[in-house]
C-alpha positions as CSV (number, residue, x, y, z in Angstrom):
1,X,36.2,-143.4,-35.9
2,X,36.4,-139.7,-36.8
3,X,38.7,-137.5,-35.6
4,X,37.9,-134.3,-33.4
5,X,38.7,-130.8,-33.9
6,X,37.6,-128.0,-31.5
7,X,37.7,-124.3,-33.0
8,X,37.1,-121.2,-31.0
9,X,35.5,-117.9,-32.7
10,X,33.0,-118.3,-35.7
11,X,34.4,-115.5,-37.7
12,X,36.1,-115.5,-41.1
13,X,39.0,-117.4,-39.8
14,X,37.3,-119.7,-37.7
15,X,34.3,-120.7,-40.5
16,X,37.1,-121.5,-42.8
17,X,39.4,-123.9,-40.7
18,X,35.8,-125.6,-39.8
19,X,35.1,-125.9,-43.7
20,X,37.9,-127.1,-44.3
21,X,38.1,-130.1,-41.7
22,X,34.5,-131.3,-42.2
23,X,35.6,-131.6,-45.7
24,X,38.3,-134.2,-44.6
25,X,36.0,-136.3,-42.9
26,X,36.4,-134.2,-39.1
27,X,34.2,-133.6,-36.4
28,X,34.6,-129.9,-35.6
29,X,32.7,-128.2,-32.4
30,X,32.7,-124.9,-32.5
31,X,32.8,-122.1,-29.5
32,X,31.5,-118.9,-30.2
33,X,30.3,-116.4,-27.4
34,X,28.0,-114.5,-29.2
35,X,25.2,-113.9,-28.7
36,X,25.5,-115.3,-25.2
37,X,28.1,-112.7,-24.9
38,X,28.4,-110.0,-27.7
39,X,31.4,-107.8,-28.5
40,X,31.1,-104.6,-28.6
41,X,31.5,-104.3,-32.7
42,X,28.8,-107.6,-33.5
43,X,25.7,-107.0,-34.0
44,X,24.1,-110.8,-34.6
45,X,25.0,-114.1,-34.0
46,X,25.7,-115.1,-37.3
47,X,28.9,-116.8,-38.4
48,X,31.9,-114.9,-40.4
49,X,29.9,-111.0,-39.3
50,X,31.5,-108.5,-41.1
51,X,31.6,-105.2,-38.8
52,X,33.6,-102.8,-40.8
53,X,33.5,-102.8,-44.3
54,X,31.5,-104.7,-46.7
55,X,35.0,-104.7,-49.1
56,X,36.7,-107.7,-49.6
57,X,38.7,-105.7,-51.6
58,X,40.4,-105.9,-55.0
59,X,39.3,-109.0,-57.0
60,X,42.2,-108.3,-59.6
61,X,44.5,-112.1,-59.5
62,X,46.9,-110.5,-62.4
63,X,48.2,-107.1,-60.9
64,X,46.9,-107.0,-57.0
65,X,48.5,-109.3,-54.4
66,X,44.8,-108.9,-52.8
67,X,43.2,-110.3,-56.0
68,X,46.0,-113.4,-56.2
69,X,45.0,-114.4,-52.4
70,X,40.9,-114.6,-53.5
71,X,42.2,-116.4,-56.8
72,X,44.2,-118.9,-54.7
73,X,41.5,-119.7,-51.9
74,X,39.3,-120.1,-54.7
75,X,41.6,-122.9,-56.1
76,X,41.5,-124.6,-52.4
77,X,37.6,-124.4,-52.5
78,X,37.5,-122.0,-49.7
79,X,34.1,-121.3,-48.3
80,X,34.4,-117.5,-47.4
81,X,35.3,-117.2,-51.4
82,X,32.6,-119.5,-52.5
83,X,30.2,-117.3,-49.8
84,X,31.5,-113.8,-51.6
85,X,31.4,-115.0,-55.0
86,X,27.6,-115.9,-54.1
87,X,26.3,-112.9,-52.9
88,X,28.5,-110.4,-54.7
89,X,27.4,-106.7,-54.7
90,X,28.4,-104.2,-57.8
91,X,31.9,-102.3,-56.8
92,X,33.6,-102.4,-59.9
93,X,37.3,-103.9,-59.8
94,X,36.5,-105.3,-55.7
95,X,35.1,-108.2,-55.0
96,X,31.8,-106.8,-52.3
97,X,28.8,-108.5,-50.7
98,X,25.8,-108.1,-48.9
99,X,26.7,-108.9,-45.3
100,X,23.7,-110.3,-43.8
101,X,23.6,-112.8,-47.1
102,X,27.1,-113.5,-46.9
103,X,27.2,-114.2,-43.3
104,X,24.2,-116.3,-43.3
105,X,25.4,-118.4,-45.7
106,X,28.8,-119.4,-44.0
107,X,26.3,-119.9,-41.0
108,X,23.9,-122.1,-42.7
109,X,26.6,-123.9,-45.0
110,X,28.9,-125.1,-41.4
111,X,25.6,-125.9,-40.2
112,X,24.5,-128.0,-42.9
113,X,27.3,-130.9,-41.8
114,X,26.1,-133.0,-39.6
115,X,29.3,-133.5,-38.1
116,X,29.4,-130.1,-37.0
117,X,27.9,-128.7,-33.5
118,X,27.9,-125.1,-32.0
119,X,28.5,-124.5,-28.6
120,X,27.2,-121.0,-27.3
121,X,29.9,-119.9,-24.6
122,X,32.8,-117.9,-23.8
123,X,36.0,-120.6,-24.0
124,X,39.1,-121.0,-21.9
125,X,42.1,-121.1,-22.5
126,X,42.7,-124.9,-23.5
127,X,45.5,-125.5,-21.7
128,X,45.5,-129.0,-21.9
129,X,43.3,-131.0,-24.8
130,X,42.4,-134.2,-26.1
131,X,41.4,-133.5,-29.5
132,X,43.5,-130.6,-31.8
133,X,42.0,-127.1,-30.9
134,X,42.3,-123.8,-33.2
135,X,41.7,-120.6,-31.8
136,X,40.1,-117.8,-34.1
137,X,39.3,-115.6,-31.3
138,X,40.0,-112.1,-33.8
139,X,40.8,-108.6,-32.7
140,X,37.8,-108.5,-30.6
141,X,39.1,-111.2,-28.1
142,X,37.1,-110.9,-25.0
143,X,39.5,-110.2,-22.3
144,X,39.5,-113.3,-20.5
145,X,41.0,-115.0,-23.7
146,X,43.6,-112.4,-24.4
147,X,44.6,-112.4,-20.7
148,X,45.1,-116.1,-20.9
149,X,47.0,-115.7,-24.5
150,X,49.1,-113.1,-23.1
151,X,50.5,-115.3,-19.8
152,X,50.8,-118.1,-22.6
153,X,52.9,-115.8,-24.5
154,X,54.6,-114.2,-22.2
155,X,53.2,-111.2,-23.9
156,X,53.7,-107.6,-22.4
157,X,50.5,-106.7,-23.4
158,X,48.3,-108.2,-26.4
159,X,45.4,-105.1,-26.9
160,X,44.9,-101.4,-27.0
161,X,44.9,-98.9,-29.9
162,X,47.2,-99.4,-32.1
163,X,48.3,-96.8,-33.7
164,X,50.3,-98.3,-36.6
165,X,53.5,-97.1,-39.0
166,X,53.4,-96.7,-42.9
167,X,54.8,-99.2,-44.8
168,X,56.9,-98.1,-48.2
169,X,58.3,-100.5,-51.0
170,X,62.3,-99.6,-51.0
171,X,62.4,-99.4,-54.3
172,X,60.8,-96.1,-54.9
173,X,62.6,-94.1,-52.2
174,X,64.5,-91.5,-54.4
175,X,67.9,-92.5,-53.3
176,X,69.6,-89.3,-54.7
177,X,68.1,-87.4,-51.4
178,X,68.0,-90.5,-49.2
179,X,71.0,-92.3,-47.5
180,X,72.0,-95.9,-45.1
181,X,73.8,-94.8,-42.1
182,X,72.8,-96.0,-38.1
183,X,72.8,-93.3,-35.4
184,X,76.5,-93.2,-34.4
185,X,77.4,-95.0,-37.2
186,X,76.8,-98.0,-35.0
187,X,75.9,-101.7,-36.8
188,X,76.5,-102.3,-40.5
189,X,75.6,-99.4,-42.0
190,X,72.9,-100.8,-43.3
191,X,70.2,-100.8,-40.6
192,X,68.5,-97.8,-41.5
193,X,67.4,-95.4,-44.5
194,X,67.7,-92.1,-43.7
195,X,65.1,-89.2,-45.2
196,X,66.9,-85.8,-44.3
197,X,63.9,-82.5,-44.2
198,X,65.5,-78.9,-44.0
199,X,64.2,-76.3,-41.4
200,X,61.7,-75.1,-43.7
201,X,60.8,-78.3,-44.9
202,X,60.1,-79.3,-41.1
203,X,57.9,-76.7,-40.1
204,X,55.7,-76.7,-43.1
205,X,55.4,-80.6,-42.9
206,X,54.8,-80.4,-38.9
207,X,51.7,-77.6,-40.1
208,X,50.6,-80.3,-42.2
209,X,50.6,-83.2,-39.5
210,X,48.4,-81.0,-37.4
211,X,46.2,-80.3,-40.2
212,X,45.8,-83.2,-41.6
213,X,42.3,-85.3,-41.5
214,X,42.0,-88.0,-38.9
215,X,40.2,-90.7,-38.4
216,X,37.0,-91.0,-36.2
217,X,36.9,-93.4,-33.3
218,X,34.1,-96.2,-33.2
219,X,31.6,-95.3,-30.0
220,X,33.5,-98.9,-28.6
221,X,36.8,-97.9,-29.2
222,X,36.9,-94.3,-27.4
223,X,37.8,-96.3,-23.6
224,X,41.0,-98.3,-25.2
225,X,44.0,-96.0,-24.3
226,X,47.0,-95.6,-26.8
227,X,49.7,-97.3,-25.9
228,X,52.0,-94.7,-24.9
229,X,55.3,-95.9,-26.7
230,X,53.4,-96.4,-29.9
231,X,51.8,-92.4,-30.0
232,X,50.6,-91.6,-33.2
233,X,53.1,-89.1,-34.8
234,X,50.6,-86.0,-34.8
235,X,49.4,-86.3,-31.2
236,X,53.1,-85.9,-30.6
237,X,53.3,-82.9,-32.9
238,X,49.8,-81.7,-31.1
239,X,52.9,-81.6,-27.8
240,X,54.8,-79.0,-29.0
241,X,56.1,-77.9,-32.1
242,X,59.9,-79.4,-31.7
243,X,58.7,-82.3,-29.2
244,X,59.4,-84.7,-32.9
245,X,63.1,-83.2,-32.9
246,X,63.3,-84.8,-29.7
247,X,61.5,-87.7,-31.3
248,X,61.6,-89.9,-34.2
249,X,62.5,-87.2,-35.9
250,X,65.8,-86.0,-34.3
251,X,69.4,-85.9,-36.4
252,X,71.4,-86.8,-33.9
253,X,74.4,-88.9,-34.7
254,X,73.7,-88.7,-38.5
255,X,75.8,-86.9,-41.1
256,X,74.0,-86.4,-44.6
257,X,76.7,-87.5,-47.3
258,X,74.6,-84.9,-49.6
259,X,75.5,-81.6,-47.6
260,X,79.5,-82.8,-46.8
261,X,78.5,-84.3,-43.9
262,X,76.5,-81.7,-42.3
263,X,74.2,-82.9,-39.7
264,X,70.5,-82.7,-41.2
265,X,67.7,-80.2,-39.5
266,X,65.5,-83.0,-39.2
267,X,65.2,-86.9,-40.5
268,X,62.9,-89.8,-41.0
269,X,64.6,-92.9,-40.2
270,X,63.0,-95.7,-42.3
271,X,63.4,-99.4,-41.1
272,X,63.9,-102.8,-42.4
273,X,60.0,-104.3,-42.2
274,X,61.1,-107.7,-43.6
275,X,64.2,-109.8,-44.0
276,X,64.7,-109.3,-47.5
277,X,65.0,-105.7,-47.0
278,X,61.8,-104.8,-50.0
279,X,59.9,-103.6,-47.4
280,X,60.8,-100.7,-45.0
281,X,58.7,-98.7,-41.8
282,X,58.5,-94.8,-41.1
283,X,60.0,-95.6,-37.9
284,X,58.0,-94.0,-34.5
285,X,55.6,-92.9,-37.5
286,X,52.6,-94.4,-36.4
287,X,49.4,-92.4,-37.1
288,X,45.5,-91.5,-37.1
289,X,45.7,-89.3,-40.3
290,X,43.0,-90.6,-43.3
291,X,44.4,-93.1,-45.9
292,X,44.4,-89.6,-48.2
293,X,45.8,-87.3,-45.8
294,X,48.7,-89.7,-45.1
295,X,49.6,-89.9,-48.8
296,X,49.4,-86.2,-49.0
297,X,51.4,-85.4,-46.0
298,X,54.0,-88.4,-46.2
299,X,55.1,-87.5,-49.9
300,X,56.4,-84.1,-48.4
301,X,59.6,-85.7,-47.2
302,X,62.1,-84.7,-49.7
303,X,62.9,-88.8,-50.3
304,X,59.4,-90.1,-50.5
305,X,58.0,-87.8,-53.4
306,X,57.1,-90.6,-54.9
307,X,56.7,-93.3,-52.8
308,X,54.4,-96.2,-52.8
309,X,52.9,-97.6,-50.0
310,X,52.8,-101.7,-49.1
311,X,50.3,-99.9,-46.2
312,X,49.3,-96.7,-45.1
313,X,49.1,-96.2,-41.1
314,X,45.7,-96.7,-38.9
315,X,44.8,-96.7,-35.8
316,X,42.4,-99.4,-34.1
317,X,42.2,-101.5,-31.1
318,X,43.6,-104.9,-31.9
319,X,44.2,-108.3,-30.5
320,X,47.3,-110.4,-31.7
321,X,50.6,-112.1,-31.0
322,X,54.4,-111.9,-32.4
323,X,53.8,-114.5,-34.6
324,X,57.3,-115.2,-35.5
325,X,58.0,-114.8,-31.5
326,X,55.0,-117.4,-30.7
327,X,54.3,-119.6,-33.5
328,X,55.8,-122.6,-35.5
329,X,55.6,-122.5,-39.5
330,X,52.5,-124.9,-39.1
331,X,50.9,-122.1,-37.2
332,X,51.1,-124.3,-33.8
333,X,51.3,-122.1,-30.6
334,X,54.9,-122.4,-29.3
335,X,54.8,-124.8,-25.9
336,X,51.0,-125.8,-27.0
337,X,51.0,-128.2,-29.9
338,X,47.9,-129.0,-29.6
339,X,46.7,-125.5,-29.9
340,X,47.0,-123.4,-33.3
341,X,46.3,-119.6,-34.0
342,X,44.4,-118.4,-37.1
343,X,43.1,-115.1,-38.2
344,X,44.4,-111.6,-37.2
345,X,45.3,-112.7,-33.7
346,X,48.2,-114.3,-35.7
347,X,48.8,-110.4,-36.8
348,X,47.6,-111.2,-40.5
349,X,45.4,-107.9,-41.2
350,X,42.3,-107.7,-43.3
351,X,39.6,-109.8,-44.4
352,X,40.9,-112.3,-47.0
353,X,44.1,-112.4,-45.5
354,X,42.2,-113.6,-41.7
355,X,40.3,-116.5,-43.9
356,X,43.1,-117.7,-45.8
357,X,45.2,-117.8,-42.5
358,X,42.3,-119.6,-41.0
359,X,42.3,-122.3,-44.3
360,X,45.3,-123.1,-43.5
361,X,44.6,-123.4,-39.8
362,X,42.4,-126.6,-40.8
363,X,44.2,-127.8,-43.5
364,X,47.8,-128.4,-41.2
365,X,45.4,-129.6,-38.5
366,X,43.5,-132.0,-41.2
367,X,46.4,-133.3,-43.3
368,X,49.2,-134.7,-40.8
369,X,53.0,-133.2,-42.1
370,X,51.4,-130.6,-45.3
371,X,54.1,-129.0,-46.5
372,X,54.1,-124.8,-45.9
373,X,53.0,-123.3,-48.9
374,X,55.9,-121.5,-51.0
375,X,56.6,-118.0,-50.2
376,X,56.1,-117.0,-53.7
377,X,51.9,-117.8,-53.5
378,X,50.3,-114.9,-51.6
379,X,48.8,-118.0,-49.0
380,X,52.6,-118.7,-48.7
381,X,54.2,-115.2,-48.1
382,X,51.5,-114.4,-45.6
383,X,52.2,-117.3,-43.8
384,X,55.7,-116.7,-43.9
385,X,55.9,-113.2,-42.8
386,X,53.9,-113.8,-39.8
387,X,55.5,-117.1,-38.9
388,X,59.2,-116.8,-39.7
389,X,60.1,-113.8,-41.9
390,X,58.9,-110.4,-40.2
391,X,61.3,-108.6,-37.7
392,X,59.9,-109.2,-34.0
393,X,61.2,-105.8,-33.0
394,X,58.6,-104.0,-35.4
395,X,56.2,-107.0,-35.7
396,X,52.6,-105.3,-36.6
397,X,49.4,-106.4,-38.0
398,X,49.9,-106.3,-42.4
399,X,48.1,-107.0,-45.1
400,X,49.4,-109.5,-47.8
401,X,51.4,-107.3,-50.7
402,X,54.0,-108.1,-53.3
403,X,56.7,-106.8,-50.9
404,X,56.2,-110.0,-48.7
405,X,57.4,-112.1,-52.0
406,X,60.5,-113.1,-52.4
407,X,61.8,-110.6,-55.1
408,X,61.9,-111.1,-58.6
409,X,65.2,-109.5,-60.6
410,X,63.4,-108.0,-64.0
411,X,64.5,-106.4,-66.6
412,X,63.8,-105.2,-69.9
413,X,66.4,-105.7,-72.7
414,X,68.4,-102.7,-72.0
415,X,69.2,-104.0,-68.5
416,X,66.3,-101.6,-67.0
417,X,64.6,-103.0,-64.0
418,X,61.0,-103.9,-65.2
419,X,58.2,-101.8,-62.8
420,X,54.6,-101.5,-62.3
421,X,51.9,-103.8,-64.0
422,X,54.5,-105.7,-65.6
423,X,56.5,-106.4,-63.0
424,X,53.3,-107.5,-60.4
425,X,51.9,-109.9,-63.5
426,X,55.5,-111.7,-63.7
427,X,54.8,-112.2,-60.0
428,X,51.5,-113.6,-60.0
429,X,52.4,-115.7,-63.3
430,X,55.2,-117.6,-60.8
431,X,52.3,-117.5,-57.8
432,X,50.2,-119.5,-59.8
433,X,52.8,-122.3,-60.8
434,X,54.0,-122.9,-57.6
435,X,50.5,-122.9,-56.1
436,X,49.9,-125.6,-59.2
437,X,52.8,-127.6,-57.8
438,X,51.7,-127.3,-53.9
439,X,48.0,-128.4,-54.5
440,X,49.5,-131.6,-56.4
441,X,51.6,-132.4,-53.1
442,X,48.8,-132.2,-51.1
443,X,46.1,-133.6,-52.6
């Protein structure tokens, strides 16, 4: 007899896992509200509905950790690649499609099983369940869901605007203007990277805050409220001109080792984002400013000149847990095993990176004690990060990027460490042999 599967939301996530289970032989029933219930983003009742961009993003597997991800969900015959591949639209180095084709042919591929049924409601909570159950609910949860989630979780609060933190790669901080010290010189030293701005240097970069372009709310977003310990960093500015001294930018308890220990004017304090340390936050840095604006405006700190970004801030309501608070490496909800999470309620952000989370969904549910993927595939170090590796403290929704690899130690025959193109194609080279090696296993 054929085994049961029920999977909640028939987005990118959800479409996958399904694919993926009828594939192995599963009968999969899926829950989707719409159009019974629409949210306030949707606009039909088709399956995988794409409501922001049409982007998939870069299609580049040697240099782009974006491109490797579509390269290996190709290579596990994923249906949301196979869909985009199909109805491709010209946008030169990404991989775009026309949404109303792409959409309706996830729709009318899940349909064409005959093992699969659709049932047109908004779902419960499943706390208890005879058959495995994955929920896909995305960042448009409807609020009886995320209410349940959150007393599941134990969860303070699981949706309002996030207003989210750049993300730099540590290795192009210039560390002849930076410094590690902790505020009081308490911990290991080691806790905190420390960007110092002079007085002139404050004022002009506070002008440039409030200058800055920002991003336009959606007409359904305008009633979510910040949350007011995550303010975006130039609606505090927008409070007073010293209110960030007081801030995330105050010195206090810091002495710059590059003026003999003087206090600095100012700082930006950057965090660890990821246990390896490759990754670091602009802590209490969270912002509305445009993808250009906040390049623009972030490079002004003496110590990020040239720094590159793993992500750039945005604002947005969201839906997801602290996946490495709430769920197991297999992606099961901690105290449910019967449930798992999939998509960017796990805190994965982005298209690709919400269907290849949701792949995996189906395939731990399909294929009783799959080994994790290794952390040095992108479907590995996204799984990793949001499972195990990110710090719960600063957990926020992120895209997959080489930083989320374990590092690679390259140099060039003079013992100089190898960068760029170079260093990301030695990367993906390794991704695609250990992928090799993990398809073998499971197969």
């Amino acid at each position: 007899m054929k085994k049961n599967v029920k999977i909640i939301g028939a987005g990118l996530a959800g479409s996958e896992a399904a694919y993926q289970l009828l594939k192995c032989g599963f009968k999969v029933q899926m829950v989707e509200m719409r159009p019974q219930k629409m949210t306030p983003a949707h606009k039909t009742d088709l399956f995988g509905e794409l409501v922001c961009s049409n982007s998939l993003r870069s299609d580049d597997a040697e240099t782009n950790a974006v491109g490797l991800m579509h390269q290996e969900m190709r290579d596990c015959d994923s249906l949301i690649m196979k869909c985009a591949d199909e109805t491709a639209v010209p946008a030169g180095g990404a991989l775009a499609v026309n949404r109303e084709e792409f959409s309706r042919k996830i729709t009318d591929t899940l349909k064409s099983f005959p093992d699969f049924s659709l049932v047109v409601q908004e779902a419960d909570f499943p706390e208890k369940s005879d058959v495995p159950v994955i929920i896909a609910t995305g960042p448009l949860t409807s609020d009886k869901m995320a209410d349940a989630i959150q007393k599941a979780t134990a969860t303070d609060s699981l949706h309002f605007f996030d207003a989210i933190a750049p993300i730099v790669y540590t290795e192009t901080v210039d560390m002849t203007k930076a410094w590690y010290q902790s505020r009081y010189d308490k911990g290991d030293g080691t806790d905190y990277l420390n960007c110092p701005l002079s007085k002139e240097e404050y004022n002009l970069f506070v002008d440039a805050l409030l200058n800055g372009e920002k991003v336009a709310f959606h007409e359904w977003e305008k009633n979510t409220p910040y949350f007011e310990g995550c303010l975006p960093v130039e609606v505090m500015a927008e409070r007073g001109r010293q209110t960030l001294l007081f801030g995330p930018m105050k010195p206090v308890g810091l002495s710059n080792p590059f003026e003999d220990g003087r206090r600095p004017f100012a700082v930006v304090q950057l965090r660890k984002e990821n246990k390896q340390g490759t990754l670091m936050n602009l802590v209490g840095f969270q912002t509305k400013l445009s993808y250009g604006a906040q390049k623009e405006v972030f490079r002004m700190i003496p110590a990020l000149r040239q720094a590159e970004f793993a992500r750039l801030g945005g604002i947005h309501r969201n839906t997801f847990v602290c996946g490495p608070k709430v769920l197991e490496s297999d992606l099961r909800l901690k105290g449910y095993p019967h449930i798992r999470l999939a998509g960017q309620l796990t805190g994965c952000e982005g298209y690709i990176e919400s269907a290849a989370v949701g792949m995996l969904a189906g395939l731990f549910t399909a294929i009783p004690d799959m080994p994790v993927p290794p952390p040095e595939t992108a479907l590995g170090a996204m799984l990793k990060h949001i499972t195990v590796e990110a710090e719960t403290e600063t957990f926020q929704p992120m895209n997959i990027n080489f930083g989320l690899f374990p590092e690679l130690e390259l140099t060039d025959a003079k013992g100089r460490k190898i960068k760029g193109a170079d260093r990301k194609r030695a990367y993906t080279e390794r991704a695609r042999e250990a992928l090799k090696k993990w398809l073998n296993e499971i197969q």
